[in-house]
PyMOL Python script that loads the backbone (N, CA, C, O; Angstrom):
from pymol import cmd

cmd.read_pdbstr("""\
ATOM      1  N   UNK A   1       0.843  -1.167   0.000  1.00  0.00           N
ATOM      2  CA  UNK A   1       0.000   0.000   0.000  1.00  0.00           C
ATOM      3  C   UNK A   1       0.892   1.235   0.000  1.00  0.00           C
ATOM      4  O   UNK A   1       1.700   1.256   0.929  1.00  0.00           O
ATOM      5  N   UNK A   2       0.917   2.095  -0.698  1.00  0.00           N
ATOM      6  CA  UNK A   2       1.114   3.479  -0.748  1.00  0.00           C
ATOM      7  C   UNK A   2       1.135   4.264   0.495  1.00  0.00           C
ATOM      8  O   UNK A   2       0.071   4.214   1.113  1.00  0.00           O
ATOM      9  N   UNK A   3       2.367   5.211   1.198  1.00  0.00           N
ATOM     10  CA  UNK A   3       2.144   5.825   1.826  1.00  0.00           C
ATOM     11  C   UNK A   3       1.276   7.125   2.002  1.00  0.00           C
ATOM     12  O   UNK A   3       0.818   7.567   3.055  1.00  0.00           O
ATOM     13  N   UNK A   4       1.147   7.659   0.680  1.00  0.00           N
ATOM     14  CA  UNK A   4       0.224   8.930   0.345  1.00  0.00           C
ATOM     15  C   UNK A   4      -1.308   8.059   0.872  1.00  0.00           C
ATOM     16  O   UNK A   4      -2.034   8.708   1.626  1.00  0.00           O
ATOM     17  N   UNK A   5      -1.766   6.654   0.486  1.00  0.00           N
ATOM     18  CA  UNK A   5      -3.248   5.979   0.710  1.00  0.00           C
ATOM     19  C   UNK A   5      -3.260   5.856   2.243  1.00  0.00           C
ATOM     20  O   UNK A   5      -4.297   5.958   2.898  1.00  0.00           O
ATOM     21  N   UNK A   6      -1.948   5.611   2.821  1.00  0.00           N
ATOM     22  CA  UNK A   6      -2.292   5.834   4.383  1.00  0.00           C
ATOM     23  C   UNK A   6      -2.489   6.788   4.954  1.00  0.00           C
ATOM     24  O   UNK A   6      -2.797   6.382   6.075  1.00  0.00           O
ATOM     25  N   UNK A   7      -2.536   8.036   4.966  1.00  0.00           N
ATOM     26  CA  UNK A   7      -2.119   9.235   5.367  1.00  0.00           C
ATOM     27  C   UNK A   7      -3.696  10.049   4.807  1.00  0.00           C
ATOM     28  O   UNK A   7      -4.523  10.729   5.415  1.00  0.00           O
ATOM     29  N   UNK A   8      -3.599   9.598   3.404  1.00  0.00           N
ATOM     30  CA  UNK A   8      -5.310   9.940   2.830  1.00  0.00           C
ATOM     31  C   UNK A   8      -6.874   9.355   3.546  1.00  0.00           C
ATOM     32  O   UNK A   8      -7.969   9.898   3.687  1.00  0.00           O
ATOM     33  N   UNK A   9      -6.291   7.864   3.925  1.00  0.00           N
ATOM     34  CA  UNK A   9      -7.217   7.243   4.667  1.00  0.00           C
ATOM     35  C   UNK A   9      -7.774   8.085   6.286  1.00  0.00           C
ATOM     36  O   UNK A   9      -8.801   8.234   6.949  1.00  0.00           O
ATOM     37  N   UNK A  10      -6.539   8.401   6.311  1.00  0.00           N
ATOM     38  CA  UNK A  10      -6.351   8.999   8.192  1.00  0.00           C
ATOM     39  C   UNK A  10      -7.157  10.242   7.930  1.00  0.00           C
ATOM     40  O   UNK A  10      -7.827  10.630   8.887  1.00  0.00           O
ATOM     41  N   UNK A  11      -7.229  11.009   6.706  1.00  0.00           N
ATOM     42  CA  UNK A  11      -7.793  12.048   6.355  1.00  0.00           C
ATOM     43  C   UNK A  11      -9.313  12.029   6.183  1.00  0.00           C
ATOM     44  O   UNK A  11      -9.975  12.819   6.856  1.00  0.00           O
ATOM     45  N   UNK A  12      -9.732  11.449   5.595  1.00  0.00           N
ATOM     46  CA  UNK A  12     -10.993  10.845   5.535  1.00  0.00           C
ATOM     47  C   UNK A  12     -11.857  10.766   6.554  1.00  0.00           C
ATOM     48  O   UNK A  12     -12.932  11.340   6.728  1.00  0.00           O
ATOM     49  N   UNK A  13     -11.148   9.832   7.342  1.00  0.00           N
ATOM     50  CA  UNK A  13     -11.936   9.630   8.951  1.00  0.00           C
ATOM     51  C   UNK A  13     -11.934  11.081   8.983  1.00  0.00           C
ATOM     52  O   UNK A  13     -12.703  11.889   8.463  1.00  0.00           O
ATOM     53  N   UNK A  14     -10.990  11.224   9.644  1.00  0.00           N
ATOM     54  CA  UNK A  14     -10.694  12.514  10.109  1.00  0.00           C
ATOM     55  C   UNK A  14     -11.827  13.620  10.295  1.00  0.00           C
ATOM     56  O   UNK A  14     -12.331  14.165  11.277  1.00  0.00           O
ATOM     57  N   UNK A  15     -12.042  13.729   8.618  1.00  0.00           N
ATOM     58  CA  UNK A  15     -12.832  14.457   8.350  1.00  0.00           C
ATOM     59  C   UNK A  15     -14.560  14.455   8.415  1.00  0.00           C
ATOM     60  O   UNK A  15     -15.420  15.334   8.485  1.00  0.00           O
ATOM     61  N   UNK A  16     -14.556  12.865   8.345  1.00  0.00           N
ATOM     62  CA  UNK A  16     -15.961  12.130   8.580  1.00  0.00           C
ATOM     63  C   UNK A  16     -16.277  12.637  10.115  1.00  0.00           C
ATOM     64  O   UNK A  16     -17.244  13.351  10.381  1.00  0.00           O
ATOM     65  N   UNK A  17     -15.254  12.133  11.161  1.00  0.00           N
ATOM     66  CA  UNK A  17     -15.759  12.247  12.191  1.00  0.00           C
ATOM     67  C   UNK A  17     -15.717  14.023  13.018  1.00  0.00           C
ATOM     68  O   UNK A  17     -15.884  14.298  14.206  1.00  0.00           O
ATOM     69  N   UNK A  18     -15.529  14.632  12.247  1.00  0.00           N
ATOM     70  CA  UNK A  18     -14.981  16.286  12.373  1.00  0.00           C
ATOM     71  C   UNK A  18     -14.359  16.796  13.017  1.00  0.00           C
ATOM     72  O   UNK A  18     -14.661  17.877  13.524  1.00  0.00           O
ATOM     73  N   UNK A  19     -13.121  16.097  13.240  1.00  0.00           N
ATOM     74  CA  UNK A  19     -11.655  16.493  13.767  1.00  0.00           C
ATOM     75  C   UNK A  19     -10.660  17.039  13.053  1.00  0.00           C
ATOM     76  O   UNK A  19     -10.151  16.667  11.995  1.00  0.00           O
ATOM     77  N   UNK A  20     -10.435  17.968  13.746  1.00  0.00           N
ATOM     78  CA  UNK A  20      -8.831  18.267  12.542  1.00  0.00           C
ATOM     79  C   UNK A  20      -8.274  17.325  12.865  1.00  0.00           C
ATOM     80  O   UNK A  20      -8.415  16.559  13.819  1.00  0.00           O
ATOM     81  N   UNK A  21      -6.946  17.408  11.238  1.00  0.00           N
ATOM     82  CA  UNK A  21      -6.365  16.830  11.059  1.00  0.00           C
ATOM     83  C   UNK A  21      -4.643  17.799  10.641  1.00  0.00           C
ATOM     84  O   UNK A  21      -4.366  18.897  10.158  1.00  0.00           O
ATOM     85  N   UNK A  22      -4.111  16.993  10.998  1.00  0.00           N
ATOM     86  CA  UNK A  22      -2.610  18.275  11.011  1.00  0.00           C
ATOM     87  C   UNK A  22      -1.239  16.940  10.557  1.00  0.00           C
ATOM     88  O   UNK A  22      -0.785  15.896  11.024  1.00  0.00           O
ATOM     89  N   UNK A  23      -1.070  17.720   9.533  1.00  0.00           N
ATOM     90  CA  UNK A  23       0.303  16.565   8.918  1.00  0.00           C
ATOM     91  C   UNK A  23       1.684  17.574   9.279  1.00  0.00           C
ATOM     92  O   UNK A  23       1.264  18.688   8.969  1.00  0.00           O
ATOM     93  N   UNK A  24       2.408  17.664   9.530  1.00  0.00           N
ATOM     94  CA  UNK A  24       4.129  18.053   9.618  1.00  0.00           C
ATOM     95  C   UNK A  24       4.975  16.560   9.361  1.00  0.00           C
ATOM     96  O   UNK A  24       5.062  15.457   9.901  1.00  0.00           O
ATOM     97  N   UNK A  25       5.477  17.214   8.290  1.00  0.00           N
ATOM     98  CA  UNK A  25       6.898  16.507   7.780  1.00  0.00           C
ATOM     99  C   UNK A  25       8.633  16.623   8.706  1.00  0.00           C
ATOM    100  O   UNK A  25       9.597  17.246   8.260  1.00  0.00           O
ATOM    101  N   UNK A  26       8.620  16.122   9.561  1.00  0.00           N
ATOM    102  CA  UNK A  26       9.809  15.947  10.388  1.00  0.00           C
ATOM    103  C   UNK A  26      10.774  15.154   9.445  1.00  0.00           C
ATOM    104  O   UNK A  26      10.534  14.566   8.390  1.00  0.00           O
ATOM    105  N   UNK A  27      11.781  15.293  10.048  1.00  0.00           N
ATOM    106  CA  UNK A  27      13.574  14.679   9.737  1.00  0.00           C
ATOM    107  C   UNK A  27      13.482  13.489   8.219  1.00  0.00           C
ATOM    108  O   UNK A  27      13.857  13.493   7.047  1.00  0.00           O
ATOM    109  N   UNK A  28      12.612  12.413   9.328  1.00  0.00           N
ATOM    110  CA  UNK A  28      12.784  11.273   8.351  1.00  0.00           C
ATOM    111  C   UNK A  28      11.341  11.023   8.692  1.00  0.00           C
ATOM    112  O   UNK A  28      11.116   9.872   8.319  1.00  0.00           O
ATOM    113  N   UNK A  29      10.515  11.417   9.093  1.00  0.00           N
ATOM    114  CA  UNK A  29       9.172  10.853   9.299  1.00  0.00           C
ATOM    115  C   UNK A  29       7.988  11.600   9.105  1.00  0.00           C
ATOM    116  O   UNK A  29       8.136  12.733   8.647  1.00  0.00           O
ATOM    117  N   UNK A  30       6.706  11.157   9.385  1.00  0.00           N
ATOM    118  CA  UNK A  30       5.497  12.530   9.080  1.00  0.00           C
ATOM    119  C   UNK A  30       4.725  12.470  10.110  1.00  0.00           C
ATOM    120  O   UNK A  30       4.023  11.462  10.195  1.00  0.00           O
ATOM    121  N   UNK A  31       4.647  13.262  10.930  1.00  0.00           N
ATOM    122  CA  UNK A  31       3.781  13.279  12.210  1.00  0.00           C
ATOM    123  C   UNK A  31       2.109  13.532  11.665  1.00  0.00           C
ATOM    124  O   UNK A  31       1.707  14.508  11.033  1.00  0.00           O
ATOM    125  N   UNK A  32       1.228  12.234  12.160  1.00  0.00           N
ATOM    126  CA  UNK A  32       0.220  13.200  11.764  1.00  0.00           C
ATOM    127  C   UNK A  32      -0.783  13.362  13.550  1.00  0.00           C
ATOM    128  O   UNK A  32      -0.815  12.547  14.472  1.00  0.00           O
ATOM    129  N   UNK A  33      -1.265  14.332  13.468  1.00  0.00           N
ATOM    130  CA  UNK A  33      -2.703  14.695  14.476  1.00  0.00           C
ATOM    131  C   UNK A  33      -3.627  14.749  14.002  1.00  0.00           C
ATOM    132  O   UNK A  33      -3.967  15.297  12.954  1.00  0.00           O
ATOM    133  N   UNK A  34      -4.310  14.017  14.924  1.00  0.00           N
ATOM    134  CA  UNK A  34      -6.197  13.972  14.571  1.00  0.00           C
ATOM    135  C   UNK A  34      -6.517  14.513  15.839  1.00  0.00           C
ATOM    136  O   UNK A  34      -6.096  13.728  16.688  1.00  0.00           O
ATOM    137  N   UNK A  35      -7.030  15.424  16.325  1.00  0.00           N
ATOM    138  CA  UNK A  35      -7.486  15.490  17.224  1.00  0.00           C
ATOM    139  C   UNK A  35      -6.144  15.905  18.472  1.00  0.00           C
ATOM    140  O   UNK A  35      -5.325  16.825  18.473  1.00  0.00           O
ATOM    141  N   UNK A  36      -6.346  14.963  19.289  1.00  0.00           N
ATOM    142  CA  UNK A  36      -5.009  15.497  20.430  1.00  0.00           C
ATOM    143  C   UNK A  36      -4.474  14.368  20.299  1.00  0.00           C
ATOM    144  O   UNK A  36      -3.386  14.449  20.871  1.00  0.00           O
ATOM    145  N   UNK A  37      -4.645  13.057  19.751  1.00  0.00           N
ATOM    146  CA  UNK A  37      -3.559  12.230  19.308  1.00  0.00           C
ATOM    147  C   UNK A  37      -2.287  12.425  18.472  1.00  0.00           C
ATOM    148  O   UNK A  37      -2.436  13.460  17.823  1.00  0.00           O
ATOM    149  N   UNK A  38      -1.258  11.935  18.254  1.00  0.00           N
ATOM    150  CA  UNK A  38       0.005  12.497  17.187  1.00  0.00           C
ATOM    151  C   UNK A  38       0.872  11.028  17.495  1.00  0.00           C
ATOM    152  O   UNK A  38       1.357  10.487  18.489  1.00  0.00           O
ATOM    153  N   UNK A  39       0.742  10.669  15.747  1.00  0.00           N
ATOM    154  CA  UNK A  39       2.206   9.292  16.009  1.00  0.00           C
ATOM    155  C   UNK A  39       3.042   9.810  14.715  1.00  0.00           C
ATOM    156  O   UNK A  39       2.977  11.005  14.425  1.00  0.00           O
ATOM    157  N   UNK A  40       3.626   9.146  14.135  1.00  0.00           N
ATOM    158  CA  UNK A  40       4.916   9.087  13.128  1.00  0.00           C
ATOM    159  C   UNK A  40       4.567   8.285  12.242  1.00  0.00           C
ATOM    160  O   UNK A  40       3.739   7.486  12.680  1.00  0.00           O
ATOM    161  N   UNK A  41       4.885   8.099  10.931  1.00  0.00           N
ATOM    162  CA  UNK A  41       4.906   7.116  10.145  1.00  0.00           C
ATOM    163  C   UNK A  41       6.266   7.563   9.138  1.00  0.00           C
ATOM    164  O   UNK A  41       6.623   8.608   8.594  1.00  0.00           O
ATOM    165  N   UNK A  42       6.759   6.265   9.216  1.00  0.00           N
ATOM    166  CA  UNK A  42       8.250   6.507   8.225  1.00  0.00           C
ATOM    167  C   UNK A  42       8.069   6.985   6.618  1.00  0.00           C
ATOM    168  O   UNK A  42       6.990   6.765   6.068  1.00  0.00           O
ATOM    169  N   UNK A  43       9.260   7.705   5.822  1.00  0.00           N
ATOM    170  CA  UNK A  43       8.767   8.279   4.897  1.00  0.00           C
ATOM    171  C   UNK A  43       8.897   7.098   3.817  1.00  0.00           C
ATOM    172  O   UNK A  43       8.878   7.411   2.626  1.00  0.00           O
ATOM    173  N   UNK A  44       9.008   5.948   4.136  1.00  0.00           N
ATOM    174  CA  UNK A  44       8.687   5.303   2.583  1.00  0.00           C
ATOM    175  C   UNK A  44       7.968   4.916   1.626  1.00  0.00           C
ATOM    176  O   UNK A  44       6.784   4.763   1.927  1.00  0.00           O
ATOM    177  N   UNK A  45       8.312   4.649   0.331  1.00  0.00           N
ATOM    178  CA  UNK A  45       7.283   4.984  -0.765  1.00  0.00           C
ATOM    179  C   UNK A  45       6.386   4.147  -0.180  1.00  0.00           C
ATOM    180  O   UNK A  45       5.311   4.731  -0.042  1.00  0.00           O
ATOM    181  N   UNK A  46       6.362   2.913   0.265  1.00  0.00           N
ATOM    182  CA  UNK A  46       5.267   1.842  -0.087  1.00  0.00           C
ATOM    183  C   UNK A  46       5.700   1.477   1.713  1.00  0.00           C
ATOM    184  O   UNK A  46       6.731   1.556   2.381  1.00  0.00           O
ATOM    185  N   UNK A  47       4.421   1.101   1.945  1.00  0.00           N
ATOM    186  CA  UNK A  47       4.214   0.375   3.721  1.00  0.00           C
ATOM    187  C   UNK A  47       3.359  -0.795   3.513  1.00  0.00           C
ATOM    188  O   UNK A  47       2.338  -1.005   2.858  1.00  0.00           O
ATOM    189  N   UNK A  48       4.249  -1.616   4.428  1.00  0.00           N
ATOM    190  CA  UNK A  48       3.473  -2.830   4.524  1.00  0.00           C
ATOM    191  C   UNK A  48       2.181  -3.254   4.799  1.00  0.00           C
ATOM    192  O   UNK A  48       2.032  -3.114   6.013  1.00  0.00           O
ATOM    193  N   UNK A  49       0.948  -3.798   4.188  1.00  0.00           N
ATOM    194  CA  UNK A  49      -0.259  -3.753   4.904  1.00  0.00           C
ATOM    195  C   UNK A  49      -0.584  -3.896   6.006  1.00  0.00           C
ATOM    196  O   UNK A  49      -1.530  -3.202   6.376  1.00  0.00           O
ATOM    197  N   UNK A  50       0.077  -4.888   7.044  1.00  0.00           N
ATOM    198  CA  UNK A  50       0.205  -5.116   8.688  1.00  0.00           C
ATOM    199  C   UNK A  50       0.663  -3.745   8.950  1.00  0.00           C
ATOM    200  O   UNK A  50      -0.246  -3.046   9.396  1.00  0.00           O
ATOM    201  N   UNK A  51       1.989  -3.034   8.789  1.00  0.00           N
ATOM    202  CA  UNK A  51       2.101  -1.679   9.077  1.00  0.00           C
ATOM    203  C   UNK A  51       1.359  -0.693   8.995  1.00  0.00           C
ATOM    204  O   UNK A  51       1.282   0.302   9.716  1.00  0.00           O
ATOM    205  N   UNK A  52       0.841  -0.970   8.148  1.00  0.00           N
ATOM    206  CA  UNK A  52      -0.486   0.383   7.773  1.00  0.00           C
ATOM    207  C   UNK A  52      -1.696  -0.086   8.867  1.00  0.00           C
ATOM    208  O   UNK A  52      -2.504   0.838   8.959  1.00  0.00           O
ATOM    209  N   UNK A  53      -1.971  -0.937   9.501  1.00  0.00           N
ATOM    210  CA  UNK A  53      -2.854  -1.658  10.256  1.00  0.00           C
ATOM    211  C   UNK A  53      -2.829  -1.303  11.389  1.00  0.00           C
ATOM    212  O   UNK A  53      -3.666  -0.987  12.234  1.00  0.00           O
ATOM    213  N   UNK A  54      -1.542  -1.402  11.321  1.00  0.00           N
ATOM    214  CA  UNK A  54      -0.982  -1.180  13.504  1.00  0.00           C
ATOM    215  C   UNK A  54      -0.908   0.525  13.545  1.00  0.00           C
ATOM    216  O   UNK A  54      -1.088   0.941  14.690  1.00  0.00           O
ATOM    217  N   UNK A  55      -0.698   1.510  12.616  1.00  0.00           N
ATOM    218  CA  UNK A  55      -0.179   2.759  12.508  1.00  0.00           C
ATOM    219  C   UNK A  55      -2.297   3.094  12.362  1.00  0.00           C
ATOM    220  O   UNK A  55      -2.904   3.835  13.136  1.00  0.00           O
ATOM    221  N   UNK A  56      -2.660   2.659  11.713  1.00  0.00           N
ATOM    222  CA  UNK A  56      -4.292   2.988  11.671  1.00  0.00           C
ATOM    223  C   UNK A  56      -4.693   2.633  13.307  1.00  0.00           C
ATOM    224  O   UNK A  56      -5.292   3.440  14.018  1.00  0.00           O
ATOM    225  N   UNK A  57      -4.277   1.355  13.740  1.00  0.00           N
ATOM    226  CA  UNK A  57      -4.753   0.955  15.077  1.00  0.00           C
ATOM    227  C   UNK A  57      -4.463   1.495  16.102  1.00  0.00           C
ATOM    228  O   UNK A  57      -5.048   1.130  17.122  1.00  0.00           O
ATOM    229  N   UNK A  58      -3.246   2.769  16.187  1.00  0.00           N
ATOM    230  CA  UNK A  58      -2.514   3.783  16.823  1.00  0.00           C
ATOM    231  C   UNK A  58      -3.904   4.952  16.848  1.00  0.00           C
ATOM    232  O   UNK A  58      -3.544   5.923  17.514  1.00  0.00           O
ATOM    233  N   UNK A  59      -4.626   5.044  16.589  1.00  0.00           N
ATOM    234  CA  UNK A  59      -5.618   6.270  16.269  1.00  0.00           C
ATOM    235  C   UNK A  59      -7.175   5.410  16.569  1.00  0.00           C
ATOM    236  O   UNK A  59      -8.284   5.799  16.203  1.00  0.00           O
ATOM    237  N   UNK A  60      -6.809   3.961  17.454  1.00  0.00           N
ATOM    238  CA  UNK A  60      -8.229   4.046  17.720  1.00  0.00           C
ATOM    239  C   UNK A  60      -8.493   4.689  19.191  1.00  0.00           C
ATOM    240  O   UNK A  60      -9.686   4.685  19.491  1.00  0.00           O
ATOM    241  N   UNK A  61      -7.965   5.022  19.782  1.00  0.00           N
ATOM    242  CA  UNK A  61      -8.927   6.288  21.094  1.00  0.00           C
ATOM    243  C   UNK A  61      -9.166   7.554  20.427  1.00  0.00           C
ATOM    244  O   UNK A  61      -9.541   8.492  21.131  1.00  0.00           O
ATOM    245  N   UNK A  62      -9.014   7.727  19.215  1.00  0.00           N
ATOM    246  CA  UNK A  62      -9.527   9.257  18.536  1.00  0.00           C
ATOM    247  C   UNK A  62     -10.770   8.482  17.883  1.00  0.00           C
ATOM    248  O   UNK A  62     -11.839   8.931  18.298  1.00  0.00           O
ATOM    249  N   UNK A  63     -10.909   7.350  16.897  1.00  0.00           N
ATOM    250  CA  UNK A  63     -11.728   6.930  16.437  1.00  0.00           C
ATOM    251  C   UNK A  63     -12.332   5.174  17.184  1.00  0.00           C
ATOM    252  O   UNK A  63     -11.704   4.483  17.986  1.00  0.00           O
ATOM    253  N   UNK A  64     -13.606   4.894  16.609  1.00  0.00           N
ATOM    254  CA  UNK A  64     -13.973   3.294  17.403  1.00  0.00           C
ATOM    255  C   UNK A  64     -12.697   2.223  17.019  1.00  0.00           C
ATOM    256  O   UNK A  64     -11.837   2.562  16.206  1.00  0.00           O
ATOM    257  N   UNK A  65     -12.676   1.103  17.590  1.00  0.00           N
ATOM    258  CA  UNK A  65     -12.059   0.510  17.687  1.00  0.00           C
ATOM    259  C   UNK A  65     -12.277  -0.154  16.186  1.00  0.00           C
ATOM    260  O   UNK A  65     -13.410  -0.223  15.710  1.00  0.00           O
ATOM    261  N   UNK A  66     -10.838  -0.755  15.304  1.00  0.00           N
ATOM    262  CA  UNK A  66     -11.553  -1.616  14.336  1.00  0.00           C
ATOM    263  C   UNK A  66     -11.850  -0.342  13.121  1.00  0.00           C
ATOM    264  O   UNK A  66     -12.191  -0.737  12.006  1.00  0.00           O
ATOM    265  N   UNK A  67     -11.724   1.089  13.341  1.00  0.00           N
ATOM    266  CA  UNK A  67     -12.613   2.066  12.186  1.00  0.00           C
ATOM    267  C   UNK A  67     -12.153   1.395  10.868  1.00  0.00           C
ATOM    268  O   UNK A  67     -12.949   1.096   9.978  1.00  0.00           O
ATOM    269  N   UNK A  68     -10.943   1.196  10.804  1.00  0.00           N
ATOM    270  CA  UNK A  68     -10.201   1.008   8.994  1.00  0.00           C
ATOM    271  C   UNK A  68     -10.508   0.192   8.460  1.00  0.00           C
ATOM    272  O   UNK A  68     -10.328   0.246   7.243  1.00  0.00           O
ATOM    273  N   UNK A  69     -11.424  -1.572   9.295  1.00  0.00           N
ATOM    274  CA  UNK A  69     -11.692  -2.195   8.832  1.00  0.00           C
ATOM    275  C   UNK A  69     -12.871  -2.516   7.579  1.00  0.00           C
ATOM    276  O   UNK A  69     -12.979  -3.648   7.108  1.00  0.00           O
TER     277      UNK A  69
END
""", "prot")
cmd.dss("prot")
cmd.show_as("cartoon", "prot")
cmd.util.cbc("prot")
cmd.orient("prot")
């Protein structure tokens, strides 16, 4: 999966559930916030689907448990 489709996905919710959403590009990584949550995701082209899973599953106390599924 595409890192731009993870980051777009996070956007989506985001926006569904009417939270901002705030991306900054750090060193080697991209912080994103939804809300008062904030994690990292590394800058490479392509992320593993389990990675994209656990980094979506990082953002379930902003959203229900399970949302990406």
């Amino acid at each position: 999966m595409k890192r731009s489709q993870v980051i777009d996905r996070l956007k989506r919710q985001a926006r569904a559930a009417g939270l901002p959403f705030e991306r900054t590009e750090l060193t080697r990584h991209t912080a994103i916030k939804i809300g008062t949550s904030a994690h990292t995701i590394s800058r490479h082209h392509e992320v593993d689907e389990t990675t994209a899973h656990k980094f979506w599953d990082q953002f379930c106390d902003v959203f229900e448990k399970g949302w990406w599924r």
